[in-house]
N, C-alpha and C positions, 0 to 999 in steps of 0.2 A: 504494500500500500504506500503510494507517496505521499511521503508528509507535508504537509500543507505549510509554506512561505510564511514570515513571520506578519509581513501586509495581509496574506488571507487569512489567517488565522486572528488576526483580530478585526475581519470582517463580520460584526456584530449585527444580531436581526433578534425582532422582539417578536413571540406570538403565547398568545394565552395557553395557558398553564389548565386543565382540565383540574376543574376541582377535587375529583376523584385520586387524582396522582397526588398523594397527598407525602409520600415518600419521601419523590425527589423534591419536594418543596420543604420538606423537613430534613433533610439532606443538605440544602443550602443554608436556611437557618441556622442550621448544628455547625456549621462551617464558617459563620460571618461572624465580625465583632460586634456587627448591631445585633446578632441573636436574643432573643428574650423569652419569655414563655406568650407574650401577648402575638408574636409571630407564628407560635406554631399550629399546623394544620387541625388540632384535635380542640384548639382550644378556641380560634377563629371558628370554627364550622359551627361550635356548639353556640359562639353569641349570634348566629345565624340562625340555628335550628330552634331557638330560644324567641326569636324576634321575627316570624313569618314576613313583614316588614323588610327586615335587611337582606341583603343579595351583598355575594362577593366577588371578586373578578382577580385572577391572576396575573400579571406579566411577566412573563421570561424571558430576560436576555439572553441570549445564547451564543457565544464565537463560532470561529470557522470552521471549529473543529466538532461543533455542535454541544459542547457543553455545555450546560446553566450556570454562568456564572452571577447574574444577578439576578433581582427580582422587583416584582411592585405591587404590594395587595391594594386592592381598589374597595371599599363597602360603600355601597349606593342603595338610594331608595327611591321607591317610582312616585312621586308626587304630583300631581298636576299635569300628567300626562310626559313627565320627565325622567328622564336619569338624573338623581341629583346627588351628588356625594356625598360620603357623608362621615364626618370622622370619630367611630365611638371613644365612649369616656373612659379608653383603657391608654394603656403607658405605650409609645410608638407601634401601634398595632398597624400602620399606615405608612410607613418608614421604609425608605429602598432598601433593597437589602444587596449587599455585596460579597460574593462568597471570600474565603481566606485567600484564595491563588493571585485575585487582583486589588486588596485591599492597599496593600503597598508599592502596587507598579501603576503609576499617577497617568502614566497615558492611557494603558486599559481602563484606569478607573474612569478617568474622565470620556472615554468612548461610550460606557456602557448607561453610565449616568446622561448621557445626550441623546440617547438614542432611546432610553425608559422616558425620560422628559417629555420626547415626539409624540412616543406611542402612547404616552396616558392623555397624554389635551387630546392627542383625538380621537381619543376612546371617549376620555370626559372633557370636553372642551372648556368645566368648568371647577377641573378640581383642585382640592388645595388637602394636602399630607403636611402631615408634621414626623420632620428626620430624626430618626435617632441620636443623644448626643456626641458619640465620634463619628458622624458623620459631617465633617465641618465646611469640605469645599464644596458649595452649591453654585460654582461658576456656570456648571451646563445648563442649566435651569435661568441665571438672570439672562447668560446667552442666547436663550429664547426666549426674552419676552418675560421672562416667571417673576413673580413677586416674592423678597424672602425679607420673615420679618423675625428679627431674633425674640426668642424669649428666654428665660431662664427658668432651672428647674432646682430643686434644692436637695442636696447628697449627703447622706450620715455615712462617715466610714464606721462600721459599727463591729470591727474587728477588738475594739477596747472599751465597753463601756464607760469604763470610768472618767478615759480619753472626753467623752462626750462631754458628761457633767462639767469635768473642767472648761471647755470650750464655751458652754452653756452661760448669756449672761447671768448675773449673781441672782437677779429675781430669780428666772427661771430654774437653774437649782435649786436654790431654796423652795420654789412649790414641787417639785418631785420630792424631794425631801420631805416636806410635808403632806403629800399625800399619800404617801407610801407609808406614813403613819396613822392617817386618817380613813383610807379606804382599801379596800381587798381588790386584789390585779392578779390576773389568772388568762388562762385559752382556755376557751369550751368548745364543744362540737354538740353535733347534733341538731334536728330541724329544728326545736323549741329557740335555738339560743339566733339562727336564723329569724325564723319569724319574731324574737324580740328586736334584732338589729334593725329590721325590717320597718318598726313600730317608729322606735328612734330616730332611724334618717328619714322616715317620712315627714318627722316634725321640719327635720332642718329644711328640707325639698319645700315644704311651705311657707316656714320665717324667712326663706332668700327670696320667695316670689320665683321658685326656677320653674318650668314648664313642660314637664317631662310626658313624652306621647303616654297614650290611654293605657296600656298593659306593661308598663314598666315596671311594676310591683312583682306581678308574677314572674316575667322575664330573670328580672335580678334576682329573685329568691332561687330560680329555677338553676341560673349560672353557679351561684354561691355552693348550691347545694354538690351540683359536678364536680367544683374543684376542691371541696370539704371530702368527695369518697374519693380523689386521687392525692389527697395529699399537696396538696400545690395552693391551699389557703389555710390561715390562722385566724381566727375572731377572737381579737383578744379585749378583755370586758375588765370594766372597773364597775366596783360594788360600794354601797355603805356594808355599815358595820351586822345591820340589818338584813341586809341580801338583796336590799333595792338596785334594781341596774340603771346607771345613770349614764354611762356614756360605752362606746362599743369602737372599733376600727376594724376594718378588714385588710389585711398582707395578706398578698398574694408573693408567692416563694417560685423564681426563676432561678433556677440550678443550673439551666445554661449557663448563666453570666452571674454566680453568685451572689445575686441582689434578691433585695425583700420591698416589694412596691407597698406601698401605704395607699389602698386604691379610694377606699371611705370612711368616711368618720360620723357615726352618728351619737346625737346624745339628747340627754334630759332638759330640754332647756327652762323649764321650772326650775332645775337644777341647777345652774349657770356659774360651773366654780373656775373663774379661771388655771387654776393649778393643773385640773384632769388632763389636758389634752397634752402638755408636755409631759408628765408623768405615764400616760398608760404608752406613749410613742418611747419613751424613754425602757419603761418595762418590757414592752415587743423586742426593743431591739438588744435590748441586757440578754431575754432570754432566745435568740434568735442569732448570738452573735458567735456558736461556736460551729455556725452550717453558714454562714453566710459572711460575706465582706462588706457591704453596704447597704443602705436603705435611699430609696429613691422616693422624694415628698411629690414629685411633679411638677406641674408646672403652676406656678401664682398667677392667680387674676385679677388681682389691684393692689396697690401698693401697702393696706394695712396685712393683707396674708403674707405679703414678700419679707415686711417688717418681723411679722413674728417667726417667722422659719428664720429669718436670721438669727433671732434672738434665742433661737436654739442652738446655735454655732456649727447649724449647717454650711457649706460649703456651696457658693452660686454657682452654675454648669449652664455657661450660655448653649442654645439650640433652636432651630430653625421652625418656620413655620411657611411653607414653599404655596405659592396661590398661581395657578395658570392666568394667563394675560387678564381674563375676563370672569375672575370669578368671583369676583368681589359685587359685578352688578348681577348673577344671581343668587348672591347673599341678602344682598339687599334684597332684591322681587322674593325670595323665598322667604324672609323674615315678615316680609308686611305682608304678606298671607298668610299668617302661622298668626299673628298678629290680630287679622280680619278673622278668621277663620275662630280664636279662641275667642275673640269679643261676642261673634252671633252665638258660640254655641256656650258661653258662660252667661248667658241672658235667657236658656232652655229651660222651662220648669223640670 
């Protein structure tokens, strides 16, 4: 067989990835530095099969030689007679993925990323992914046209706890300290302790005014419940002394890449102690810290949550949020329907 020129061989073509081959899609995952458990094939399918709603879409780069070296998950919803993208509230589930062989050789990398850029606007003329944080050069993407707009997400190296406290401004020390005298912090399993998380964050879903579609309740209990019988979530709960449950978080545990995602946080807000929320994040990650190297907070949505993750002596990790030329005006059209649409039908006896 003649081997293929080093110009053919990084003759790069993109075509969808059949959802079913979930292998060789988890193949490149296991192989890229963006890997995560929000990337892999078992755990994508199921926030699908959970969300009749969501649709998912593959792309695979492929070289000369026909390997997969990259990739590009797409999750859409048909709205208004649309494809319209759609990026769920999991940690870079949306993120290109680039296997190990071209991570570090910057002209493949940069090939492969120009040529998943092409192939997604015109698949979704309107979409916007948010990249994983070592994924830093998004040159192929402003080269077309693409919008990239940094945010930052916030990183516990949580190989040392005590590292942490230290780090921790003195308030917020002092309230783990104090709450770990006043309240009871533990992991539970089981549906019961589910359906109370469930209780909890519906308050917060409410006190923020967020607007989440009609069976999201079931949905999320239904996800939590999956990755509670494979081992790949913790619910960890803080209690009074009493056995009242007043506040809950959910880690989600990517063994790929040694990290523990902090994905929710619900609580009692009759309850409203500020101490809890550094204290039960500070417990997760004491007792989580002899399987794992870090805890990832995500990404902050205005400047009072950026404050207080600092004020934990998290660590800021700038990272990208990529939008195709034109996808901001149907963000717009698709906000002020969602907009109209919850006005006529919050006015329904």
């Amino acid at each position: 067989m003649r081997l293929l020129s080093q110009g053919e061989q990084w003759m790069m073509k993109v075509h969808e990835i059949p959802i079913e081959e979930g292998a060789a899609w988890d193949e490149l995952v296991g192989s890229s530095p963006q890997g995560n458990i929000f990337l892999t094939h078992d755990l994508q399918s199921v926030w699908c099969e959970t969300d009749p709603a969501l649709q998912l879409v593959r792309l695979g780069c492929f070289d000369g030689n026909g390997m997969l070296v990259a990739g590009q998950p797409i999750f859409f919803k048909k709205k208004f007679g649309l494809r319209i993208p759609f990026i769920p509230r999991i940690f870079y589930a949306t993120s290109p993925v680039l296997s190990s062989t071209i991570q570090q050789d910057r002209e493949r990398q940069y090939l492969a990323l120009s040529v998943l850029a092409r192939a997604s606007q015109s698949h979704f003329p309107f979409i916007k992914i948010e990249a994983h944080p070592n994924l830093m050069d998004v040159r192929p993407y402003l080269e077309q046209g693409w919008r990239a707009r940094p945010k930052y997400i916030h990183i516990w190296n949580i190989s040392d706890p005590e590292a942490i406290l230290k780090d921790m401004h003195h308030n917020r020390r002092s309230y783990v300290r104090k709450a770990q005298n006043q309240f009871l912090f533990g992991h539970e399993t089981g549906g019961q302790i589910v359906a109370d998380f469930l209780h909890l964050y519906r308050e917060s879903v409410r006190k923020f005014g967020w607007r989440p579609e009609g069976n999201w309740m079931t949905a999320l209990g239904r996800r939590i419940e999956w990755m509670q019988a494979r081992d790949i979530v913790r619910l960890y709960t803080c209690r009074t002394k009493d056995w009242k449950l007043v506040e809950a978080v959910v880690c989600v545990l990517s063994r790929l890449n040694q990290t523990v995602y902090f994905l929710l946080i619900g609580y009692d807000h009759s309850f409203d102690r500020e101490e809890l929320q550094p204290a039960i994040y500070w417990h997760a990650a004491q007792d989580l810290s002899n399987d794992f190297s870090f805890a990832d907070f995500g990404q902050t949505s205005t400047p009072k949550i950026h404050l207080a993750k600092d004020l934990l002596g998290t660590a800021s990790v700038p990272t990208w949020r990529l939008e195709a030329p034109y996808a901001h005006y149907m963000n717009d059209y698709y906000n002020k329907l969602r907009e109209l649409k919850y006005a006529l039908t919050s006015r329904l006896p």
